[in-house]
C-alpha positions in Angstrom: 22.0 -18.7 23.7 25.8 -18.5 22.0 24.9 -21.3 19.8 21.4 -20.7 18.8 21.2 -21.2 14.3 19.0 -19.4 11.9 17.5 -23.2 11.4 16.8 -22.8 15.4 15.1 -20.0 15.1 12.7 -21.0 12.5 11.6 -24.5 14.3 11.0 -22.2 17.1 8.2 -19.7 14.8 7.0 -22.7 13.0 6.3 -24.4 16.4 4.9 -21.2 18.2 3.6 -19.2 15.3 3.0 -21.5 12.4 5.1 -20.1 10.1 6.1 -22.5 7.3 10.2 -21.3 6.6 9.3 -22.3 3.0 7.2 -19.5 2.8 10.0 -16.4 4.4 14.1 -15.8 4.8 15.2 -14.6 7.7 17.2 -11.9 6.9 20.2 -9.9 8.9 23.5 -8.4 9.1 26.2 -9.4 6.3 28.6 -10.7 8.0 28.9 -9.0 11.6 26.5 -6.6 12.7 27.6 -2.5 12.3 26.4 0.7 12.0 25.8 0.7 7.7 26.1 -2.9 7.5 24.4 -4.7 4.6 21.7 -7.5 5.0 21.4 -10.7 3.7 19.6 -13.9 3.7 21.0 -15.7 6.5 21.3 -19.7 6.1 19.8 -22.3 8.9 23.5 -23.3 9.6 24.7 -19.4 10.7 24.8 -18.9 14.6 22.6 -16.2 15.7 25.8 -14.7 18.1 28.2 -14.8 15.1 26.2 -12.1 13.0 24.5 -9.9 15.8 27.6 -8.4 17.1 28.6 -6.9 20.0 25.8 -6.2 22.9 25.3 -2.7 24.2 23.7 -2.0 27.5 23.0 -6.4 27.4 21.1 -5.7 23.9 21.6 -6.4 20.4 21.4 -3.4 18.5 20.6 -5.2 15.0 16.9 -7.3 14.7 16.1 -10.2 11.9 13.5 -10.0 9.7 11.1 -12.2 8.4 10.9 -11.5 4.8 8.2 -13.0 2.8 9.0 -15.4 -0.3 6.8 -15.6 -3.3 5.6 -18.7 -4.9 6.6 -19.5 -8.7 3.5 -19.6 -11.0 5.3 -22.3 -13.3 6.9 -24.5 -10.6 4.7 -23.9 -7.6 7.9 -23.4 -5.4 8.6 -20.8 -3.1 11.4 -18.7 -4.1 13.7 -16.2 -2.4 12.7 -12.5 -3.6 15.2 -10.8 -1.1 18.4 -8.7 -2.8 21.3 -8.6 -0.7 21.9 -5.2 0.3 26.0 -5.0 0.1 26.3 -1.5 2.4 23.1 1.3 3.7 24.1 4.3 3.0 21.2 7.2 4.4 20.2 9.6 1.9 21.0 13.0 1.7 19.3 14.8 4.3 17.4 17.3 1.1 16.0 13.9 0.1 15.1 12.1 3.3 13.2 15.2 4.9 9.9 16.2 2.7 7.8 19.1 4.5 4.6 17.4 3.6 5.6 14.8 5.9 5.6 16.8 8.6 2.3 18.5 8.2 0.6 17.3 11.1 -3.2 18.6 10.8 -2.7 16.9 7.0 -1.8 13.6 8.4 -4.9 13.7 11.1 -7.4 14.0 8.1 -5.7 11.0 6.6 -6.1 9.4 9.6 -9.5 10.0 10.3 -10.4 9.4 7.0 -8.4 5.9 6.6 -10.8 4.8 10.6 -14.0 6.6 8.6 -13.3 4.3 5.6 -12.0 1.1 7.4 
């Protein structure tokens, strides 16, 4: 487990899920995982151990993440369209609470509307 490699990880989805790693980056932690740590597109070469961090309760806290590349119209090549994310910082709490998000008879219409559409 200590020396499993990004490149590991995607011969293992390729074999059991048939995804092509031309066509995604896995992305996590820059550097060592932490609370507010950045992300970034991790390279086949960067053991899996060395970024997660430490374990808590026998658990990694941090998760990768398949992020989807898009192909080039004038080269046909898959390219990278993931921005490395240097620090997360949460917003302010004004901006990351919106009472319309928390109107819950307004989100059951949606939802009944979105399975009467769909």
């Amino acid at each position: 487990e200590a020396d499993y490699t990004v490149g590991d990880m995607k011969l293992w989805l390729n074999f059991h899920k048939g995804k092509d790693p031309a066509e995604y980056d896995l992305v996590g932690p820059k550097g060592c995982w932490k609370m507010g740590a950045g992300s970034e597109v991790l390279g086949d070469d960067v053991v899996i151990a060395d970024v997660m961090g430490e374990r808590f309760e026998n658990k990694w806290l941090m998760q990768l993440s398949l992020f989807p590349k898009k192909k080039s119209e004038s080269t046909g090549q898959w390219e990278s369209t993931f921005e490395t994310i240097e620090e997360w910082v949460p917003p302010p709490p004004e901006e990351a609470w919106d009472e319309e998000d928390d109107d819950e008879v307004k989100w059951k219409q949606e939802l009944e509307k979105n399975e009467n559409d769909g």
